[in-house]
ZAMAR-387484 format. One line per 8 residues: their letters; for each residue x, y, z of N, C-alpha, C. Coordinates in steps of 0.2 Angstrom, whole numbers, m for minus. Each point is the difference from the previous one (the first is absolute). Layout:
// residues N
a = X Y Z X Y Z X Y Z ~ ... $
***
This chain:
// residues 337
xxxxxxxx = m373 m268 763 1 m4 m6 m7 m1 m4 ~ 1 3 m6 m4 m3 m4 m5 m8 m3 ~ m4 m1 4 m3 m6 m4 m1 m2 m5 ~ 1 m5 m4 0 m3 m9 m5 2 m2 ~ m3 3 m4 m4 0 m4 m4 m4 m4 ~ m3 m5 3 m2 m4 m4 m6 m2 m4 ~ m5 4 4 m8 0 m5 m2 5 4 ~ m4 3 m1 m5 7 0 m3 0 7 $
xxxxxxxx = m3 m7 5 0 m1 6 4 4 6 ~ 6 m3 m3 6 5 4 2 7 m1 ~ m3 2 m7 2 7 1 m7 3 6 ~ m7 m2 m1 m5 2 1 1 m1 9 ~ 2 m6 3 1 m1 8 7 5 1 ~ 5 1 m5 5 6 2 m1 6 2 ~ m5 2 m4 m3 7 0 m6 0 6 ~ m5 m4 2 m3 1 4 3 m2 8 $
xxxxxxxx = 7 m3 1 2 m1 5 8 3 0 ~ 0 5 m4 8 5 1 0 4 5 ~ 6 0 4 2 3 5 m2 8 m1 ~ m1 3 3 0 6 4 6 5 0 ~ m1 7 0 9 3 4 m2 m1 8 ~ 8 1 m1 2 m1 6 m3 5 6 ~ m5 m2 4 0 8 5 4 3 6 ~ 5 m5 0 3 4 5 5 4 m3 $
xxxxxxxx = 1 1 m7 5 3 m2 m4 4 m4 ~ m9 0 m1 m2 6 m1 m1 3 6 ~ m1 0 5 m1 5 6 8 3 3 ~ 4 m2 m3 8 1 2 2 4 m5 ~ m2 0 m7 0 7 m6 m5 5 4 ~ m7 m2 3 m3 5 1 2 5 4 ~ 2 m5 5 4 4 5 5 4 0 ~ 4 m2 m4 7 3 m1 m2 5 m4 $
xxxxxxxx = m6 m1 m7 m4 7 m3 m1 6 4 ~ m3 m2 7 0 5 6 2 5 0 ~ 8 m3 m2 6 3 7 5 4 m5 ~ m2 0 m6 3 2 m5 0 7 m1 ~ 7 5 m3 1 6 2 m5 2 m6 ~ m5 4 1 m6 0 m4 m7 3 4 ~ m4 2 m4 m7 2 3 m4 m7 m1 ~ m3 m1 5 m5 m7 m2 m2 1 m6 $
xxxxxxxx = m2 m5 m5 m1 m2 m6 2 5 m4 ~ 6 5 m1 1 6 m5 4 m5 m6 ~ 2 m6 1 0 m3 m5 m2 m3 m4 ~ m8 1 3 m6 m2 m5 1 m7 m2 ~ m2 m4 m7 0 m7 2 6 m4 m1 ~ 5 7 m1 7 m6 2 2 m2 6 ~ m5 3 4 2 m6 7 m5 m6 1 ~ m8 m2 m6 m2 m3 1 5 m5 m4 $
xxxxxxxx = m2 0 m4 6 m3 m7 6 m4 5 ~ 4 6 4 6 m5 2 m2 m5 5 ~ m8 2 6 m1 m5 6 m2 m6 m5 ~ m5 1 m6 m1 m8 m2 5 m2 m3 ~ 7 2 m3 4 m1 m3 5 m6 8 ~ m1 4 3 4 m4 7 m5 m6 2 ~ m6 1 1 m3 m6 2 0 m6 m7 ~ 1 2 m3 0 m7 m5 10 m3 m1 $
xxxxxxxx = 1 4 2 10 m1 1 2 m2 6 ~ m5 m1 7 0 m3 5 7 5 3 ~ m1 6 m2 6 3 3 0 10 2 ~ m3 1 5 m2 5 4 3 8 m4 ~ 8 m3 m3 4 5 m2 2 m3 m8 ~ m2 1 m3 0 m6 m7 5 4 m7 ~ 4 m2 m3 0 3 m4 2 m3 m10 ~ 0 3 m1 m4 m1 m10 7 m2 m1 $
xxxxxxxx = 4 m7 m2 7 1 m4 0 m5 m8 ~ m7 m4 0 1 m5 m4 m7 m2 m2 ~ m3 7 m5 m7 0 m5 1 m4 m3 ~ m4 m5 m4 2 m3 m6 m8 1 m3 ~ 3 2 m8 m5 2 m4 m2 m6 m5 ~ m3 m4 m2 m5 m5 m4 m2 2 m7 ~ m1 m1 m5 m3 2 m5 m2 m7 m5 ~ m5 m4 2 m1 m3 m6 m4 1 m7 $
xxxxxxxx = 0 m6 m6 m1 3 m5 m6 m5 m1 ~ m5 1 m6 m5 m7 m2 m4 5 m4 ~ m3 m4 m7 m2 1 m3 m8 m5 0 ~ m5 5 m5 m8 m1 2 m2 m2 m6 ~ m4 m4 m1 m3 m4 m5 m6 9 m2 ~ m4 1 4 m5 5 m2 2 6 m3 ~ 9 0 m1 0 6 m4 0 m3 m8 ~ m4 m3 m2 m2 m2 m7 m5 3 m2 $
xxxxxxxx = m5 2 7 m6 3 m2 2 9 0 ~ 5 1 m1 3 5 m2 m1 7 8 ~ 2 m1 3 m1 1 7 7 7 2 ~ 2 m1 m4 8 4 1 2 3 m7 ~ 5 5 3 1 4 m7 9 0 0 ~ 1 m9 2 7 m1 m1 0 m7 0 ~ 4 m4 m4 m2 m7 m5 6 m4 9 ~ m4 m6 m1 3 m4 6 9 m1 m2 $
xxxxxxxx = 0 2 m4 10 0 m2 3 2 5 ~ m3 6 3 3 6 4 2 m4 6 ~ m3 m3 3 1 m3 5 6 m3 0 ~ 4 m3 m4 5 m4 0 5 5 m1 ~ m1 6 m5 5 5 1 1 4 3 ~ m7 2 5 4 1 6 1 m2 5 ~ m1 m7 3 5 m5 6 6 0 m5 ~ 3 3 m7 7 m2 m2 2 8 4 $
xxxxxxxx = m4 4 0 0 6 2 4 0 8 ~ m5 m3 2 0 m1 9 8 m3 1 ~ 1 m5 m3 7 m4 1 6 6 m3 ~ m1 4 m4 4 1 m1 1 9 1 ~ m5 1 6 1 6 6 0 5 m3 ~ m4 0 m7 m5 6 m3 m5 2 m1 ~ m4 m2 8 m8 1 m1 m1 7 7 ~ m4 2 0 m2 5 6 3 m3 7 $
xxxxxxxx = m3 m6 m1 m2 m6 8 8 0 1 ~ 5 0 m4 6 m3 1 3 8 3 ~ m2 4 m1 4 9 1 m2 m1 8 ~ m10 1 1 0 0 5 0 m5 8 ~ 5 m5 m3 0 m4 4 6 0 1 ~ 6 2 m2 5 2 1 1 5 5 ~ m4 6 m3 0 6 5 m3 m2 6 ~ m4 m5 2 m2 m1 8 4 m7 0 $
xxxxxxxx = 7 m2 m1 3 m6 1 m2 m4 3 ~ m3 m3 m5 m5 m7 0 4 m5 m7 ~ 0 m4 2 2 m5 m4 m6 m1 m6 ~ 0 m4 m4 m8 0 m5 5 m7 m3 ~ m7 m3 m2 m2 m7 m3 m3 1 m5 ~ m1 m3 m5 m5 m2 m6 m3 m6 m1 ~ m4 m3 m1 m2 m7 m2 m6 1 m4 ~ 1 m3 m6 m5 0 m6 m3 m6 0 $
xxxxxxxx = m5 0 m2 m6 m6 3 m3 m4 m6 ~ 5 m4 m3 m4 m3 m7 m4 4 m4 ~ 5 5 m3 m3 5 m5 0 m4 m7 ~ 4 m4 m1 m5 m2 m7 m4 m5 3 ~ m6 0 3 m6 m2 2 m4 2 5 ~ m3 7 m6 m5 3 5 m3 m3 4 ~ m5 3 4 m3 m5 3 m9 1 m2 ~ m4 m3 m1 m6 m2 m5 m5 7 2 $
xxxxxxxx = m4 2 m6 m7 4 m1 m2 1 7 ~ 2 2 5 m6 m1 6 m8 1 m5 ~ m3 4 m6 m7 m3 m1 m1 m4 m3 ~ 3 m5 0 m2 m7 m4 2 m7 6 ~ 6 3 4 m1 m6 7 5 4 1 ~ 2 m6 6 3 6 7 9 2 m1 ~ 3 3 2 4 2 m4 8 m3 1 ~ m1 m4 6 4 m5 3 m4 m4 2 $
xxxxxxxx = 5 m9 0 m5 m4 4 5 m1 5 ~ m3 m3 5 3 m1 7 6 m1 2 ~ 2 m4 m7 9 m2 2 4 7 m2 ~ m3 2 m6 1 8 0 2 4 3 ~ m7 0 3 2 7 6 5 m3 5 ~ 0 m6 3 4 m3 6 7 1 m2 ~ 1 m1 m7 8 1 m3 2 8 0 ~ m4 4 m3 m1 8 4 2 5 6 $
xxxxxxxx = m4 m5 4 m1 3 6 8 m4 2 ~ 1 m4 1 7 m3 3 7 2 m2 ~ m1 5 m10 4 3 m1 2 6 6 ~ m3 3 1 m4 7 3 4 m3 9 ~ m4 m4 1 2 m4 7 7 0 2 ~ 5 m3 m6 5 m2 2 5 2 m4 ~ m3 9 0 5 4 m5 4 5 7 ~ m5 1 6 0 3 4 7 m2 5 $
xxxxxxxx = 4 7 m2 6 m5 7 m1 4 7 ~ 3 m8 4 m5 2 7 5 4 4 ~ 6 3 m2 4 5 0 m2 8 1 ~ m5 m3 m7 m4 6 0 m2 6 6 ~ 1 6 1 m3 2 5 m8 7 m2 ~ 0 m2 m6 m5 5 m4 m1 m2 m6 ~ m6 m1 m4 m1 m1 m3 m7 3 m8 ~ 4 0 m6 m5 3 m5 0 m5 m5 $
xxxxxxxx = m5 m1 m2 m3 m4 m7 m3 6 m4 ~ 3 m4 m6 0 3 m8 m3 m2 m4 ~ m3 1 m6 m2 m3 m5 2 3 m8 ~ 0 m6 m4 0 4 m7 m3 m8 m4 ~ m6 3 m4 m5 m5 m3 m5 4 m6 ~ 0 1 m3 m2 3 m7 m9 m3 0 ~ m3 4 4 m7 m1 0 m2 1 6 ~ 4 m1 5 m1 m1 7 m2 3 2 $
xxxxxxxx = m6 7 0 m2 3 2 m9 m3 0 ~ 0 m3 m4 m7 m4 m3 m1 m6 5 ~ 5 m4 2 m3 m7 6 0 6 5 ~ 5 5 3 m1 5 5 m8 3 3 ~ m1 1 m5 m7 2 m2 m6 m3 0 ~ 0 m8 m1 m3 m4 m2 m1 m2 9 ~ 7 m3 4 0 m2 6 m4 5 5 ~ 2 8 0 m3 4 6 m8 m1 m3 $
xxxxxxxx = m3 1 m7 m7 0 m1 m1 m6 4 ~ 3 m6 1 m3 m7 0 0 1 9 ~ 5 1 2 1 1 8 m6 7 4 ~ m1 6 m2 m3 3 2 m4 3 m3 ~ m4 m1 m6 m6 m1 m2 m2 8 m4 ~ m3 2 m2 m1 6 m6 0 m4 m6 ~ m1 5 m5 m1 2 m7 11 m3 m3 ~ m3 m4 m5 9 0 m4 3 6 1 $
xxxxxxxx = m4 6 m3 2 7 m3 3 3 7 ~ m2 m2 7 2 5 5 7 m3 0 ~ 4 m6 m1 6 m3 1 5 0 m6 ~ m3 1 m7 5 m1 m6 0 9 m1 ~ 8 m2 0 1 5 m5 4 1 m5 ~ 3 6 m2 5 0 m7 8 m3 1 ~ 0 m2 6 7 m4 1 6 3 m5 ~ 3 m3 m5 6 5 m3 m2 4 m8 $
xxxxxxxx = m7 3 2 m4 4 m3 m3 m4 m7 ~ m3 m2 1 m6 m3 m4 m5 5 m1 ~ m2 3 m6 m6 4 m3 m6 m1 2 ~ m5 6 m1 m6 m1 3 m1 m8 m1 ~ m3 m2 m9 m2 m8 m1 4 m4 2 ~ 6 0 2 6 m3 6 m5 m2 5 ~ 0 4 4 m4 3 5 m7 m6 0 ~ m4 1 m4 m8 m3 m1 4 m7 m1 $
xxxxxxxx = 3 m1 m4 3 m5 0 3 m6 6 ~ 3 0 4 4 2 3 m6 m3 9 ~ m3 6 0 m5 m2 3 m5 m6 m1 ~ m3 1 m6 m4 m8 m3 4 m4 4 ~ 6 m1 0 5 m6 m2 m1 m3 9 ~ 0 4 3 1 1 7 m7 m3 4 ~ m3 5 m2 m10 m2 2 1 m7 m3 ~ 2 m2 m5 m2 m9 m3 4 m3 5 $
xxxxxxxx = 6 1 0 4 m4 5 m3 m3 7 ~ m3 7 4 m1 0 6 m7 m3 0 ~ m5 1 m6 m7 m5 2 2 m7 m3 ~ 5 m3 m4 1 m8 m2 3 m2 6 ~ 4 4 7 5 m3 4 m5 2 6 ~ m6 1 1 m5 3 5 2 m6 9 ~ 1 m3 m3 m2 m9 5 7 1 5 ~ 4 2 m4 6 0 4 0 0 6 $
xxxxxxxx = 3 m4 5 0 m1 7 2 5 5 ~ 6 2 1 3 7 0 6 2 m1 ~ 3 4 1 6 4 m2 5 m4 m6 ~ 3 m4 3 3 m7 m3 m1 m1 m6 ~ m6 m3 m1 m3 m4 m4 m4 8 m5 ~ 0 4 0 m1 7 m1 7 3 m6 ~ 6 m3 3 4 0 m2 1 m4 m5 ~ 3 m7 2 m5 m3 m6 m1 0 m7 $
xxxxxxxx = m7 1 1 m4 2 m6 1 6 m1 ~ 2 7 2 0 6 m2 6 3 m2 ~ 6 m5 5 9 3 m1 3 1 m3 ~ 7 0 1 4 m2 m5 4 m2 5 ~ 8 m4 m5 4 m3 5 4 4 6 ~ m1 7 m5 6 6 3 m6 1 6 ~ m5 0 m2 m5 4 7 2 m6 5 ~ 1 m5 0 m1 m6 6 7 1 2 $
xxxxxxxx = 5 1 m4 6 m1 4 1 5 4 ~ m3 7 m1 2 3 2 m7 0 10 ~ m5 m3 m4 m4 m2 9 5 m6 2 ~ 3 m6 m3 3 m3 3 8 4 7 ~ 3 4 m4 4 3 1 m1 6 8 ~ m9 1 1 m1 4 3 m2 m6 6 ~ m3 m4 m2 m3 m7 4 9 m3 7 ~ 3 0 m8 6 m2 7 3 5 6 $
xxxxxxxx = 0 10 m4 2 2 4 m3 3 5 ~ m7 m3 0 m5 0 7 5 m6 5 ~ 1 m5 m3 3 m6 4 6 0 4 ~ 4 2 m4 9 3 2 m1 9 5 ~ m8 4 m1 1 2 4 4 10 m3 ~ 0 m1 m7 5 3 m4 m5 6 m4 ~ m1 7 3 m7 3 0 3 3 m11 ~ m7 1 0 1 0 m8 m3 7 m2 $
xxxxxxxx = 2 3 m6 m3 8 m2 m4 m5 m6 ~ m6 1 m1 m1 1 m6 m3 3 m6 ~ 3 m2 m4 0 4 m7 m7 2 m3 ~ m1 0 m7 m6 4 m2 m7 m4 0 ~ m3 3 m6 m8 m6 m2 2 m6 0 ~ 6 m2 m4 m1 m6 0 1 m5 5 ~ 7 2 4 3 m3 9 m7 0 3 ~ m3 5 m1 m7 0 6 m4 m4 0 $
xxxxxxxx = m1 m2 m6 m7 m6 m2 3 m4 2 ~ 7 m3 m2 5 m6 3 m2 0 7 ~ 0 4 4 m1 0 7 m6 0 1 ~ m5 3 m3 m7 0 2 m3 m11 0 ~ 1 1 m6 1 m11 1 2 m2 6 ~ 6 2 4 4 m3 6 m6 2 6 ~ m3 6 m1 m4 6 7 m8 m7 m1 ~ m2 m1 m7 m6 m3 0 0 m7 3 $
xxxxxxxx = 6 m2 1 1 m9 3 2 6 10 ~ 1 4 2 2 0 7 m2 6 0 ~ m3 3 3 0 7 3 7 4 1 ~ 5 m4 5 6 3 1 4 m1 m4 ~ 0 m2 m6 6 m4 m3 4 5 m2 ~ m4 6 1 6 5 m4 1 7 5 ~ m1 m3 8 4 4 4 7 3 0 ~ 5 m5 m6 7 3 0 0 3 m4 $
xxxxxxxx = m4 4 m3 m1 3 m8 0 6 2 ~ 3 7 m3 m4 6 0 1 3 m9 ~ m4 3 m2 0 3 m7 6 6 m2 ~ 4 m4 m5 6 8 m1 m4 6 m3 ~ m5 m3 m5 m2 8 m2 m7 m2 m1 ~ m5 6 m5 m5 m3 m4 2 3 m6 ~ 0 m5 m6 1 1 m8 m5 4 m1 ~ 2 1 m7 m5 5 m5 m5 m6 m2 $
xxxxxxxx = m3 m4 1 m1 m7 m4 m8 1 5 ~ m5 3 m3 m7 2 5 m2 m4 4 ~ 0 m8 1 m2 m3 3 3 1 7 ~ 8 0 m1 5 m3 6 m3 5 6 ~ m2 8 0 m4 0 6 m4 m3 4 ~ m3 m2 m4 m7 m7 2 1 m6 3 ~ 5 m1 m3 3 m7 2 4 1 7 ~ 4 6 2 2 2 4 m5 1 8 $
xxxxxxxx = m3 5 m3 m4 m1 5 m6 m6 2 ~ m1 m4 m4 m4 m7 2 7 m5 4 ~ 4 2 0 8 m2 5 1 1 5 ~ m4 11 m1 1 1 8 9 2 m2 ~ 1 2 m4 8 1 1 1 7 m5 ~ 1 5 5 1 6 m3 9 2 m4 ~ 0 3 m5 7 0 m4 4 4 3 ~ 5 m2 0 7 7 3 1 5 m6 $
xxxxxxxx = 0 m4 m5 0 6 m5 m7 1 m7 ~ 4 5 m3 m8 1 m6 3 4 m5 ~ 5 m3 m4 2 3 m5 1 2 m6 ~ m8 m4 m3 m2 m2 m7 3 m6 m2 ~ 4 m5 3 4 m6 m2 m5 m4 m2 ~ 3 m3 m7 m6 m6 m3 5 m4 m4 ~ 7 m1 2 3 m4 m3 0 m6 1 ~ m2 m3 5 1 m6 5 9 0 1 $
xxxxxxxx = 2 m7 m1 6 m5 2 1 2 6 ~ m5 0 5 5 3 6 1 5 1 ~ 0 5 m5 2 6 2 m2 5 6 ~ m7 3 m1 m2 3 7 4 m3 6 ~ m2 m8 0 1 m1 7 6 1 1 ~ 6 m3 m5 7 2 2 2 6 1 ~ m4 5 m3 1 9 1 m4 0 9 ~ m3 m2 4 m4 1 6 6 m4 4 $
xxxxxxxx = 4 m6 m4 6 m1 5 3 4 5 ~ 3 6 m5 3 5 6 m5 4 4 ~ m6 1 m2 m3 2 7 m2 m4 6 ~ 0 m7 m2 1 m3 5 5 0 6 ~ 5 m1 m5 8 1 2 2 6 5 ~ m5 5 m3 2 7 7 m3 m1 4 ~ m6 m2 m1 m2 m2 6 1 m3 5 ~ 3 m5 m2 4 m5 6 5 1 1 $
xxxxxxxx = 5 5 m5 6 3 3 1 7 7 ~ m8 2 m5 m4 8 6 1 m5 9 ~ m4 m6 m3 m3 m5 9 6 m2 2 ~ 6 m3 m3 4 m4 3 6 4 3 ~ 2 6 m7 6 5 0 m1 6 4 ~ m6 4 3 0 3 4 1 0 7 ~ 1 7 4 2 m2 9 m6 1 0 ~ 0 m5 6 m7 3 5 2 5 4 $
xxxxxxxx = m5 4 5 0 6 3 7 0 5 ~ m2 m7 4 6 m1 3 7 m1 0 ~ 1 m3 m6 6 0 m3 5 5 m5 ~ m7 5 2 3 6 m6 1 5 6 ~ m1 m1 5 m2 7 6 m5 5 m1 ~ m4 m3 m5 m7 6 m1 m5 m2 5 ~ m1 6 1 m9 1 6 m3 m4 m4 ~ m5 m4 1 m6 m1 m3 m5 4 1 $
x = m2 4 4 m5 4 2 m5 m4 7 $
***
């Protein structure tokens, strides 16, 4: 069961006292991994994929029937500083998009039979300049993050968070500069192509951001003054499914900063996580590897809502169809050697 979410203490003692996978039901995948009709590791990381897949599902033979895909929406006071090369409207027309099962995210979430959600986040009111104050205040982020929290069904047996937010590549930007330190220009980029002076632009906006919001405590509070509402839902969203235990792909530059906030308050916070891909979006390598979490896929995707992650579904899914639905040696009558 999920605990109330009710001030930022709880989420921060959440994340540094969250349960663990289960190890008897990793060493019971491994095992059964063993014994499996197959050459030792010729399955390459689809046997790594399904042991951690089993040990967070508490279940040695585990199998995928009931993904759910998340996509919230929220709009950013900093695209006034001209940050994007699509006007904040977009945003509302396409969560009309998303409900009405005409966006990419909706194709590929069907094709890996996952259920999909939406939740728009007070789009007519951005959330303020991060360079002139902080971009949410407190009760903000906490209404954010709890959207996120208690969007997650604990039914769920896998889980991908989405985003769509017209600028959102600029707090994404802003928060890994803030969290793992460099030059603005190593973290911004041309997000849904912004031209060169886009670009210079773009990045000023970001360098300002990250030295007015320098004091920041960590991740949280990073978030905060750098995020947006969709970026927090979407860490709230991954905060609970560390809790319930419900292992999470995630999505591009933006999902990852989301999570990097969560990694900066716990070291493990993001053990049930692995990466569906790495975007066209230059940073999200970066940010990937500062995670530690290598991508299943690499396919030029730079759309957000979800989409990589939900397209890394079915890899998941063979994987732990490969660990569950094969004979081992002995049940097939093959020699093992």
């Amino acid at each position: 069961m999920l605990p109330e979410l009710n001030d930022l203490k709880t989420l921060r003692d959440t994340l540094t006292q969250a349960p663990g996978p289960d190890e008897a039901a990793l060493q019971g995948a491994a095992d059964r991994n063993g014994q499996l009709t197959k050459p030792p590791g010729a399955l390459g990381r689809l046997e790594d994929l399904a042991i951690w897949y089993a040990g967070w599902r508490g279940d040695a033979r585990p199998q995928i029937t009931a993904p759910q895909v998340i996509v919230f929406a929220g709009n950013h006071g900093v695209t006034a500083q001209g940050v994007s090369a699509f006007p904040p409207e977009v945003t509302v027309q396409m969560v009309m998009n998303f409900e009405h099962g005409g966006a990419a995210i909706n194709q590929l979430a069907k094709a890996a039979g996952a259920t999909m959600d939406v939740h728009a986040l007070n789009l007519d009111s951005p959330t303020a300049d991060f360079t002139e104050g902080p971009a949410m205040s407190e009760d903000e982020l906490l209404q954010a993050l709890r959207t996120g929290w208690n969007a997650v069904d604990p039914k769920a047996d896998l889980l991908v968070v989405g985003e769509m937010g017209i600028g959102n590549t600029t707090p994404a930007a802003a928060i890994a500069c803030a969290l793992f330190g460099g030059d603005a220009a190593d973290w911004t980029g041309r997000g849904t192509g912004v031209d060169d002076a886009g670009l210079i632009n773009k990045t000023r906006v970001v360098a300002e951001g990250v030295a007015l919001h320098a004091g920041a405590v960590d991740g949280l509070d990073v978030l905060r003054c750098l995020g947006g509402r969709e970026i927090a839902a979407m860490a709230g969203a991954i905060a609970a499914a560390r809790v319930l235990r419900i292992p999470v792909i995630l999505d591009g530059f933006i999902c990852s900063a989301a999570a990097a906030c969560l990694a900066d308050v716990s070291d493990d916070a993001l053990d049930h996580t692995v990466a569906g891909h790495q975007s066209a979006e230059g940073a999200h390598g970066a940010v990937l590897e500062k995670l530690g979490k290598e991508p299943m896929l690499s396919l030029g995707l730079r759309l957000g809502e979800g989409s990589g992650g939900a397209l890394a579904i079915n890899i998941l899914k063979s994987a732990v169809a490969c660990h569950s639905g094969m004979a081992t040696f002995a049940e097939a009558g093959v020699s093992d050697g």
